[in-house]
N, C-alpha and C positions, 0 to 999 in steps of 0.2 A: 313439599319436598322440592327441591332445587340440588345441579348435578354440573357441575362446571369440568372442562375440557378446555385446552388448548392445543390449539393447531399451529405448528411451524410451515408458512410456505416460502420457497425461494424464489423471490421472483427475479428474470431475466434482462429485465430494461428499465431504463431510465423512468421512462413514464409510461403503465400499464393499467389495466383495469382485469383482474383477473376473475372467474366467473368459479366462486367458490359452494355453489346453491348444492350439489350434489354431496359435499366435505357436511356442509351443515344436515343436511335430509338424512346422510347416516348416520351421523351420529343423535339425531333427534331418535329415528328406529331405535338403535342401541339401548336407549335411556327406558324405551318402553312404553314412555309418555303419550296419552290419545288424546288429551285436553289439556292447553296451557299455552306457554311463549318461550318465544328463545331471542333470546338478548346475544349479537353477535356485535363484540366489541374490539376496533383494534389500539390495543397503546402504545402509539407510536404518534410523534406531532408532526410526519411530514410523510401519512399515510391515511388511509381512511376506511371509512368502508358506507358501502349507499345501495340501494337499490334502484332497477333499472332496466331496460328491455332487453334481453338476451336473445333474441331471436335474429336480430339482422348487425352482424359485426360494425357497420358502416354507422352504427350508433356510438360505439363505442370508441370510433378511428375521429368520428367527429366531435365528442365530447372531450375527448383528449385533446385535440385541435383547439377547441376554444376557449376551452381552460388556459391555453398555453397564450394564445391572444390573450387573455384578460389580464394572466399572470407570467410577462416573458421571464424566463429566467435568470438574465441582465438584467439591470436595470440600473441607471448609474446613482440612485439616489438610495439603491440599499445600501444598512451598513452593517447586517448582522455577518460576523466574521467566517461561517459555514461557508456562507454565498449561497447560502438555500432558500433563500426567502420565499420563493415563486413555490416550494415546497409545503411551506408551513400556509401559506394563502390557498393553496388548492384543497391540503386539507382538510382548512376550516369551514371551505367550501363545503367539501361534501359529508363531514362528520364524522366524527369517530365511531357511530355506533349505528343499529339498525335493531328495530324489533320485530318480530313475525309470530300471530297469532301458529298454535299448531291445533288442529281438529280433527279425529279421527286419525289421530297418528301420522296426520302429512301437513306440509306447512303449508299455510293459507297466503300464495301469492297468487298474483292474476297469472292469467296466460301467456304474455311477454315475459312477466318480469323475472330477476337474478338477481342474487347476492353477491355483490362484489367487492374484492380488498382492490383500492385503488391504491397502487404506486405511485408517488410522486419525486423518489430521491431514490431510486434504486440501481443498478439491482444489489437486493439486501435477503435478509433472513428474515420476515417479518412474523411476528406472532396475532394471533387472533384469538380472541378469547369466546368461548361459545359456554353459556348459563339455559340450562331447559327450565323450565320452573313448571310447574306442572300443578292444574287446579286444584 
């Protein structure tokens, strides 16, 4: 049995990490599901989604930092005509998708971690797609 949802968030900046773990934990409830995964996917190519520590902000203020050092925005040697490039490279970086065991009806992450949509071109309407599948 498999039970697919989508989620519209809006997000507010340019470059965000947004901490979506409680969007997905309800609607895994909903589903009913006590054993299985949930496939959280976003289709979008200058967005993503990763998990990650959620516990101390100063994680996420500095992964967005260094992303931006690896990937400046400028660069005079892009030539894709958006001028997004540094968009679609942060991306790839951090994937499009994420899976999480669910067991006894809650999702199986560590104690820091979070599910997050990373913005990298926003702010936009992004969609995220969420699949429970269920043993």
């Amino acid at each position: 049995m498999a039970m697919l949802d989508t989620l519209t968030i809006s997000t507010q900046q340019h470059d965000a990490m947004i901490d979506i773990t409680s969007k997905v934990k309800q609607y895994v409830q909903t589903t009913g599901v006590k054993e299985g995964q949930v496939i959280i996917y976003c289709p979008h190519t200058t967005a993503g989604i990763t998990i990650n520590e959620n516990a101390d902000p100063d994680v996420v203020t500095d992964v967005l930092r260094r992303l931006d050092e690896q990937y400046p925005w400028h660069h005079k040697l892009d030539r894709h005509a958006e001028g997004n490039t540094a968009a679609h490279l942060k991306a790839i970086t951090t994937g499009s998708s994420a899976t999480v065991l669910i067991h006894k009806g809650e999702l199986v992450l560590g104690i820091w971690q979070g599910i997050y949509l990373c913005e990298f071109d926003g702010p936009r309407a992004r969609k995220v797609v969420i699949k429970v599948i269920a043993d």
